[in-house]
PDBQT receptor file of N, H, CA, C and O in Angstrom, charges set to zero:
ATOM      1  N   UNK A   1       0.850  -1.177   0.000  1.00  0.00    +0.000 N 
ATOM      2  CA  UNK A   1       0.000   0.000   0.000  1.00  0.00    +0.000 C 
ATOM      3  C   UNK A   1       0.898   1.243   0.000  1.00  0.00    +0.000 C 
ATOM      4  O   UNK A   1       1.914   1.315   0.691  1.00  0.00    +0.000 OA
ATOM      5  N   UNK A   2       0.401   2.367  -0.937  1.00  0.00    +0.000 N 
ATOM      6  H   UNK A   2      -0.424   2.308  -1.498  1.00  0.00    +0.000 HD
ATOM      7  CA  UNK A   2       1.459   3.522  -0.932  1.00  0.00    +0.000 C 
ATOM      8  C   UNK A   2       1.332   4.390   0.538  1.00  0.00    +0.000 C 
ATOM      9  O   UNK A   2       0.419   4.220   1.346  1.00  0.00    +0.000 OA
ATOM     10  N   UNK A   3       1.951   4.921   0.625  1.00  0.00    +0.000 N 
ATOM     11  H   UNK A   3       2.693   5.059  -0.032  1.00  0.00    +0.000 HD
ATOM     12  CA  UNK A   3       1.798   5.975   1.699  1.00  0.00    +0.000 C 
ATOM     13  C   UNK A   3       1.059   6.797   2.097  1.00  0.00    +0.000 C 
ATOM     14  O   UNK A   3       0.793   6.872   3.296  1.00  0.00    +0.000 OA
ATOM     15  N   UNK A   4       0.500   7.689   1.111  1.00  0.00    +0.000 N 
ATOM     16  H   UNK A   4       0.717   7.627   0.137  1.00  0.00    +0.000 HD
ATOM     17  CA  UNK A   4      -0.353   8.332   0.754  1.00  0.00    +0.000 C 
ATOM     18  C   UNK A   4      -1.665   7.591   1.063  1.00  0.00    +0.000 C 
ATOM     19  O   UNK A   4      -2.275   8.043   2.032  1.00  0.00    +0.000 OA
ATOM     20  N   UNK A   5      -2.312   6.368   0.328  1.00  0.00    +0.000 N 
ATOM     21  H   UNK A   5      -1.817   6.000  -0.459  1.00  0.00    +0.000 HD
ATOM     22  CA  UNK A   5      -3.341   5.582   0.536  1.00  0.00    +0.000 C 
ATOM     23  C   UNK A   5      -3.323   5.566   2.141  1.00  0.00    +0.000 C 
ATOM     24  O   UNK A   5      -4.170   6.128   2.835  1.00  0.00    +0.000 OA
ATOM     25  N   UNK A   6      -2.313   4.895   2.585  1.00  0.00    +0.000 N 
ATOM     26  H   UNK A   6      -1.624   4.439   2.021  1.00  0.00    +0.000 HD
ATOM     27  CA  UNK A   6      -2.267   4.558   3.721  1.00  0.00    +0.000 C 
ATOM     28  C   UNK A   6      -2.769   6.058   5.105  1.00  0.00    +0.000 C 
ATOM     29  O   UNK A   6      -3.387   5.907   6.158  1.00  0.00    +0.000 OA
ATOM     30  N   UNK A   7      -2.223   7.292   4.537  1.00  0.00    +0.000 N 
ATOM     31  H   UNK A   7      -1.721   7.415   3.681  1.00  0.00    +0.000 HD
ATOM     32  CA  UNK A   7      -2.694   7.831   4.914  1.00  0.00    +0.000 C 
ATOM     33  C   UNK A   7      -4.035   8.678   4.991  1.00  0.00    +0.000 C 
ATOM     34  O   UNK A   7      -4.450   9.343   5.939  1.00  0.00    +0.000 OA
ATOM     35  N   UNK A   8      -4.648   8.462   3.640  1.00  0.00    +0.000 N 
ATOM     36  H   UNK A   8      -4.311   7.921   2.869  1.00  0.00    +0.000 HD
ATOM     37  CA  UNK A   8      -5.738   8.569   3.659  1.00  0.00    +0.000 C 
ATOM     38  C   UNK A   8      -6.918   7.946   4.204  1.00  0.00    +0.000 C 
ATOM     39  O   UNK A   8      -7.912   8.643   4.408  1.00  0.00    +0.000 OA
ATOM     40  N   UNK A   9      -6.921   6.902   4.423  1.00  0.00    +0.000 N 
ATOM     41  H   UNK A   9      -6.114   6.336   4.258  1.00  0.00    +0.000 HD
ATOM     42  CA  UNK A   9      -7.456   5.836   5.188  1.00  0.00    +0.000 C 
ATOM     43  C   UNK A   9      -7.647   6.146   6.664  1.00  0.00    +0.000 C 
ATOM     44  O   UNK A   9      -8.715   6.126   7.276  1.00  0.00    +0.000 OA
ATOM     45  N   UNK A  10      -6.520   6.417   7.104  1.00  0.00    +0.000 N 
ATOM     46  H   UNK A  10      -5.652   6.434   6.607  1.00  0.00    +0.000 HD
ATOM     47  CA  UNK A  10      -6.203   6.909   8.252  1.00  0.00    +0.000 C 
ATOM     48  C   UNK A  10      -7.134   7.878   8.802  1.00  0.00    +0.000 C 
ATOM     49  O   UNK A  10      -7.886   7.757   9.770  1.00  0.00    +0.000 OA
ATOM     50  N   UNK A  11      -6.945   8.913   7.977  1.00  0.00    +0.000 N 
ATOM     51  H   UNK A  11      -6.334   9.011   7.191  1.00  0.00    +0.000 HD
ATOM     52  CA  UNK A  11      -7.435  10.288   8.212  1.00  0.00    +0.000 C 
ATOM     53  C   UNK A  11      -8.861  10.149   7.938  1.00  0.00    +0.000 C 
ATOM     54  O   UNK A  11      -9.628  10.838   8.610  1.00  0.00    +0.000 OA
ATOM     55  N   UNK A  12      -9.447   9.166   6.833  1.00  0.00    +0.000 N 
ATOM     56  H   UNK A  12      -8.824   8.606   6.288  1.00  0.00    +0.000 HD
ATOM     57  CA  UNK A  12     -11.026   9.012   6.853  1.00  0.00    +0.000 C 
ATOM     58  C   UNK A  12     -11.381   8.436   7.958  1.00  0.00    +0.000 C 
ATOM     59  O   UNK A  12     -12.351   8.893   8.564  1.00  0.00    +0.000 OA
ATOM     60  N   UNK A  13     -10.628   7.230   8.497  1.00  0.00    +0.000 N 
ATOM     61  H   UNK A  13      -9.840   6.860   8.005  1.00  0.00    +0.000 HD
ATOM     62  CA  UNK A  13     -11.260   6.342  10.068  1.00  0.00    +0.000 C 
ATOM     63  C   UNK A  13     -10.643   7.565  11.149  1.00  0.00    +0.000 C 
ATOM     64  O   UNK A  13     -10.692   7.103  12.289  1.00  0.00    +0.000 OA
ATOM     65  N   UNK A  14     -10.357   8.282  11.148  1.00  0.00    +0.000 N 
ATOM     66  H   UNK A  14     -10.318   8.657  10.222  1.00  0.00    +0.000 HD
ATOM     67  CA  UNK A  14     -10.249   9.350  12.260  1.00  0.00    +0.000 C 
ATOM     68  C   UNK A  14     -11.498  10.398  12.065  1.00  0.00    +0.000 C 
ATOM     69  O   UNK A  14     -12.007  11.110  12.931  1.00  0.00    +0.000 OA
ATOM     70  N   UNK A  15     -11.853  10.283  10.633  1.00  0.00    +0.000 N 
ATOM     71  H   UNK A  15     -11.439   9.705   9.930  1.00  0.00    +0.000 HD
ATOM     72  CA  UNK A  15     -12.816  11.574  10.538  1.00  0.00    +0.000 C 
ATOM     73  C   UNK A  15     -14.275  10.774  10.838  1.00  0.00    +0.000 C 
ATOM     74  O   UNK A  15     -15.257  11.502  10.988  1.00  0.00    +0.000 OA
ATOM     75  N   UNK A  16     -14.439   9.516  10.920  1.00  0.00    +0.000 N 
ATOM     76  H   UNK A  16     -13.642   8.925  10.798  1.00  0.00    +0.000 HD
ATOM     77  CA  UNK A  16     -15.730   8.985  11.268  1.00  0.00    +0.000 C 
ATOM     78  C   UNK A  16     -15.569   8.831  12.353  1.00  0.00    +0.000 C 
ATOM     79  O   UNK A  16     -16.668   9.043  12.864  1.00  0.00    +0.000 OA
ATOM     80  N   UNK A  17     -14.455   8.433  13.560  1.00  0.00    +0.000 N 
ATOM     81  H   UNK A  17     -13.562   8.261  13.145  1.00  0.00    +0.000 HD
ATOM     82  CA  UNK A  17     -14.603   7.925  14.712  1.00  0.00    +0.000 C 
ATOM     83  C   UNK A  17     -14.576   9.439  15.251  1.00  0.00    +0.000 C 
ATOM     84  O   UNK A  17     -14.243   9.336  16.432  1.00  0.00    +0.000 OA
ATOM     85  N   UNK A  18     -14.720  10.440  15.024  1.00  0.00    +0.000 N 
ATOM     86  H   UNK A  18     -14.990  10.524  14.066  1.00  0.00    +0.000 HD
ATOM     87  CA  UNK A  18     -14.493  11.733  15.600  1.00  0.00    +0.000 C 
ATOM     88  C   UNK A  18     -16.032  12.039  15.180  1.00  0.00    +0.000 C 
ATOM     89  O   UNK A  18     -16.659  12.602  16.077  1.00  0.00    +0.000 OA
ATOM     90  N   UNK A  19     -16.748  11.782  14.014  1.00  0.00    +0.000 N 
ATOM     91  H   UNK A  19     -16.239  11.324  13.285  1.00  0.00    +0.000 HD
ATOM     92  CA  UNK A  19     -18.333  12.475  13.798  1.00  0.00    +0.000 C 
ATOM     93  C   UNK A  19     -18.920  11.345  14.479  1.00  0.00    +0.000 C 
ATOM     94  O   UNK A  19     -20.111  11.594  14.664  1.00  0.00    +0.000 OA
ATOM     95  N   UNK A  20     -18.575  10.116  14.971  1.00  0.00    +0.000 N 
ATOM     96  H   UNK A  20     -17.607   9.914  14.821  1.00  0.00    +0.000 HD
ATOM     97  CA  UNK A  20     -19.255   9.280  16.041  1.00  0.00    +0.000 C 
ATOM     98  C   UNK A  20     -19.620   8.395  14.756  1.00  0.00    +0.000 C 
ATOM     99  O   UNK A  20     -20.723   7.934  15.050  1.00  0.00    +0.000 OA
ATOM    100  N   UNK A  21     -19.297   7.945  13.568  1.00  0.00    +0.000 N 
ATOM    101  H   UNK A  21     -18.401   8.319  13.329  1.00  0.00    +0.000 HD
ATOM    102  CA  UNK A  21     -19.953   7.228  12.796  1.00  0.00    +0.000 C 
ATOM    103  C   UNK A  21     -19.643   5.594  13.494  1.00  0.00    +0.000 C 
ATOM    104  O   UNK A  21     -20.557   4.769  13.497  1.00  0.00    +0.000 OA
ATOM    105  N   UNK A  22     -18.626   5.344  13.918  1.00  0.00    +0.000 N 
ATOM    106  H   UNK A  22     -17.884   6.014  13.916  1.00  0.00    +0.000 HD
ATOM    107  CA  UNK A  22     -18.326   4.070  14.136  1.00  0.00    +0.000 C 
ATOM    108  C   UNK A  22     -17.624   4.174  15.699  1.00  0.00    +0.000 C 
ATOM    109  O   UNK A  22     -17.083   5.237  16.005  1.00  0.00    +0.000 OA
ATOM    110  N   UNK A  23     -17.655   2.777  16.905  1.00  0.00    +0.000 N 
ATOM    111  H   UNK A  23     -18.094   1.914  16.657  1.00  0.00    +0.000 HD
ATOM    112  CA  UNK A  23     -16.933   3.218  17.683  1.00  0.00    +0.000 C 
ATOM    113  C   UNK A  23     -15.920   3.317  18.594  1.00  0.00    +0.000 C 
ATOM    114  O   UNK A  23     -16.135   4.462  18.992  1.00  0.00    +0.000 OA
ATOM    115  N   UNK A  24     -15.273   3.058  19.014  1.00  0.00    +0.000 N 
ATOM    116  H   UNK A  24     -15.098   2.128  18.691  1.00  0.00    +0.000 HD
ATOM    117  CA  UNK A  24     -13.585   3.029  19.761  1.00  0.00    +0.000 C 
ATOM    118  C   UNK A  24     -13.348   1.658  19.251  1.00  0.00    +0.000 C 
ATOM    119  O   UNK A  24     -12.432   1.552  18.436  1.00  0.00    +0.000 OA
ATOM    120  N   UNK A  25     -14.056   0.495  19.605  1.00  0.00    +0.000 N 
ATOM    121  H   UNK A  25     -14.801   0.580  20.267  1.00  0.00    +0.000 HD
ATOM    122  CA  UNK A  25     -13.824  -0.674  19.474  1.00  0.00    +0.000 C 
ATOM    123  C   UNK A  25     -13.495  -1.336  17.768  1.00  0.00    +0.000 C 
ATOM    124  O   UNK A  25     -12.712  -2.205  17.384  1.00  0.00    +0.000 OA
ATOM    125  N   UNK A  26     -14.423  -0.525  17.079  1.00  0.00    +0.000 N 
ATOM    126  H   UNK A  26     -15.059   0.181  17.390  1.00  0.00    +0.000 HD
ATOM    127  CA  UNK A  26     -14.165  -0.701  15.371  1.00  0.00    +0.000 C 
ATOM    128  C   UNK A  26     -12.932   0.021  15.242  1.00  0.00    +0.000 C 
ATOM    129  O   UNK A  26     -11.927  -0.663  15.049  1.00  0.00    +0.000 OA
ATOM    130  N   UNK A  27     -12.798   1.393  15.318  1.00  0.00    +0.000 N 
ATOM    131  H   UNK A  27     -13.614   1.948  15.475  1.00  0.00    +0.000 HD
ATOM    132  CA  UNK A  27     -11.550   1.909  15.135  1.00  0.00    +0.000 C 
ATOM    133  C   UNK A  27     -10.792   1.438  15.446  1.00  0.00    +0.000 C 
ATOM    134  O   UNK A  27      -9.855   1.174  14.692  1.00  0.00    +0.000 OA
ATOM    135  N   UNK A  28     -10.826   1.006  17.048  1.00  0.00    +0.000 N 
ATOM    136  H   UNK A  28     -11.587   1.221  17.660  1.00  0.00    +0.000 HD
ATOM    137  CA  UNK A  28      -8.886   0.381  17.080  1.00  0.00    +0.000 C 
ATOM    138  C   UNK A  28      -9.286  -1.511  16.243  1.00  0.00    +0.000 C 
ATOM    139  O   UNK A  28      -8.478  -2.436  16.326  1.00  0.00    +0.000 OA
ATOM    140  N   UNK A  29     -10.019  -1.572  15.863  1.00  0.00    +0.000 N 
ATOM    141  H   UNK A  29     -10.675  -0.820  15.796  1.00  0.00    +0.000 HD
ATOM    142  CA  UNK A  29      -9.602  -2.870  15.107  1.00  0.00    +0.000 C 
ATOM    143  C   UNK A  29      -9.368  -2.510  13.315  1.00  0.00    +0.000 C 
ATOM    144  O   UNK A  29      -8.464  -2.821  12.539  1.00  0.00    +0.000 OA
ATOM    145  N   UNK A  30     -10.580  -1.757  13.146  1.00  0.00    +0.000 N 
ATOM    146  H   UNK A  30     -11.314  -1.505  13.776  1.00  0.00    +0.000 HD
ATOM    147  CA  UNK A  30      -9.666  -0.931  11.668  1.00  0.00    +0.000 C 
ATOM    148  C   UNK A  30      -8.217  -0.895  11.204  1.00  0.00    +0.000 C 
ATOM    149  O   UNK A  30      -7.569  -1.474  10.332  1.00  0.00    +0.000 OA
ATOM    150  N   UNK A  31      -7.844   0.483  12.617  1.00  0.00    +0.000 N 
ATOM    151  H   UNK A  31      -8.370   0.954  13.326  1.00  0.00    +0.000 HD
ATOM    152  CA  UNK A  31      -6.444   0.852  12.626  1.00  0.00    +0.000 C 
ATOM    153  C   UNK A  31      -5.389   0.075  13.046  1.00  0.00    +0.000 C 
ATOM    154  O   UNK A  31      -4.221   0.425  12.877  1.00  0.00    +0.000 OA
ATOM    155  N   UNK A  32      -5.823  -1.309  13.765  1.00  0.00    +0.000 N 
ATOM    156  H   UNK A  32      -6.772  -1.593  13.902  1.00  0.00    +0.000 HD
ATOM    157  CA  UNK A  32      -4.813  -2.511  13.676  1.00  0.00    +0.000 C 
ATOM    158  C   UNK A  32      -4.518  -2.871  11.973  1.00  0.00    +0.000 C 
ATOM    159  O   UNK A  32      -3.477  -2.830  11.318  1.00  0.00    +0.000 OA
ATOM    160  N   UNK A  33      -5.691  -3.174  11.664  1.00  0.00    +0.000 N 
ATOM    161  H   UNK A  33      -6.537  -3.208  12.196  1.00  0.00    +0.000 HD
ATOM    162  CA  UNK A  33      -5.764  -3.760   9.899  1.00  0.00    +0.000 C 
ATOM    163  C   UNK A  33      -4.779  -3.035   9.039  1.00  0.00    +0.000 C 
ATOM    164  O   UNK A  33      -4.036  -3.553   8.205  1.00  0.00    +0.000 OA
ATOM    165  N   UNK A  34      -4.886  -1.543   9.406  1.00  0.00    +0.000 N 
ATOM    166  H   UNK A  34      -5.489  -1.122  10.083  1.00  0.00    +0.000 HD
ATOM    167  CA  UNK A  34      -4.433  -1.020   8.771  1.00  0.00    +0.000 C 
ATOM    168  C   UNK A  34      -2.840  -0.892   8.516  1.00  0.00    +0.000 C 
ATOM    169  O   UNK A  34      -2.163  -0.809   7.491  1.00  0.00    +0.000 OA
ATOM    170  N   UNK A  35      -2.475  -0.915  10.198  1.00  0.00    +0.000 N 
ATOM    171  H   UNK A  35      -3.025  -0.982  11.031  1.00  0.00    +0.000 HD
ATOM    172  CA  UNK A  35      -1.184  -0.269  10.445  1.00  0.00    +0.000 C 
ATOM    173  C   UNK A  35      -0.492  -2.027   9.787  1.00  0.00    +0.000 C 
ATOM    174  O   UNK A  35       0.555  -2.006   9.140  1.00  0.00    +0.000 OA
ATOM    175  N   UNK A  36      -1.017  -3.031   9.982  1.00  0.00    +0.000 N 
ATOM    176  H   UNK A  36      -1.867  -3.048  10.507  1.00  0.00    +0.000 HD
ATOM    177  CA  UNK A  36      -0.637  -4.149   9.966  1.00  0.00    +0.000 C 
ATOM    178  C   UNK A  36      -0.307  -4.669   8.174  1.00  0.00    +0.000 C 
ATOM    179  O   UNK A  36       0.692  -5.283   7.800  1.00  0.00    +0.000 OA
ATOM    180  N   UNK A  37      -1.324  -4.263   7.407  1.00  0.00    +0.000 N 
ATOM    181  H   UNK A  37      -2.135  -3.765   7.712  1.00  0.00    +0.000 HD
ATOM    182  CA  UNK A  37      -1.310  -4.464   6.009  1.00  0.00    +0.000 C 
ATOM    183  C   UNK A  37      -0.067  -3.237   5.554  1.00  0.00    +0.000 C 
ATOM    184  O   UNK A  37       0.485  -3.363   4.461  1.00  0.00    +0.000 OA
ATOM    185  N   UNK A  38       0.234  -2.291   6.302  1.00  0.00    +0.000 N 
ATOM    186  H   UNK A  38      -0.215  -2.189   7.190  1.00  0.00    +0.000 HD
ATOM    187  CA  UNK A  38       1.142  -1.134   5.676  1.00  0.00    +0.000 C 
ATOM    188  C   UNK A  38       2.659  -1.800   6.003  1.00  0.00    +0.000 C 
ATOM    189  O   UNK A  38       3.688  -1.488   5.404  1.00  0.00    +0.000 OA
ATOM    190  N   UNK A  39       2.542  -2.938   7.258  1.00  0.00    +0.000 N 
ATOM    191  H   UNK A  39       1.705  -3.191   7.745  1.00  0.00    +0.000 HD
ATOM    192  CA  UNK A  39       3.660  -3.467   7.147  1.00  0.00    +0.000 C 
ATOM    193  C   UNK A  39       4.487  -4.643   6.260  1.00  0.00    +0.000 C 
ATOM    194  O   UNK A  39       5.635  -5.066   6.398  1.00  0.00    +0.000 OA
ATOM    195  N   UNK A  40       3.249  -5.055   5.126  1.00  0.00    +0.000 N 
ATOM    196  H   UNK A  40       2.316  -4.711   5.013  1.00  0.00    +0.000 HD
ATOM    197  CA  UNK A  40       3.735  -6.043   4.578  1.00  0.00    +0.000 C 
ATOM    198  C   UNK A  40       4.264  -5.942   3.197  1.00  0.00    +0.000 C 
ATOM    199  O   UNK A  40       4.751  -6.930   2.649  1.00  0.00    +0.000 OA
TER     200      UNK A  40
């Protein structure tokens, strides 16, 4: 995944868990997925 992607992603699951769309518990499993697929 590029960097960029990676950070976009980011910044969208921060901008829903901040308007309350989804909640602590989805996010930090999201942002596991995420940080985890950016390592491979």
């Amino acid at each position: 995944m590029e960097r960029e992607e990676l950070q976009a992603q980011i910044d969208e699951l921060m901008r829903q868990y901040g308007a309350g769309e989804i909640d602590g518990e989805t996010y930090q499993r999201r942002m596991m997925e995420l940080t985890s697929s950016a390592r491979e």
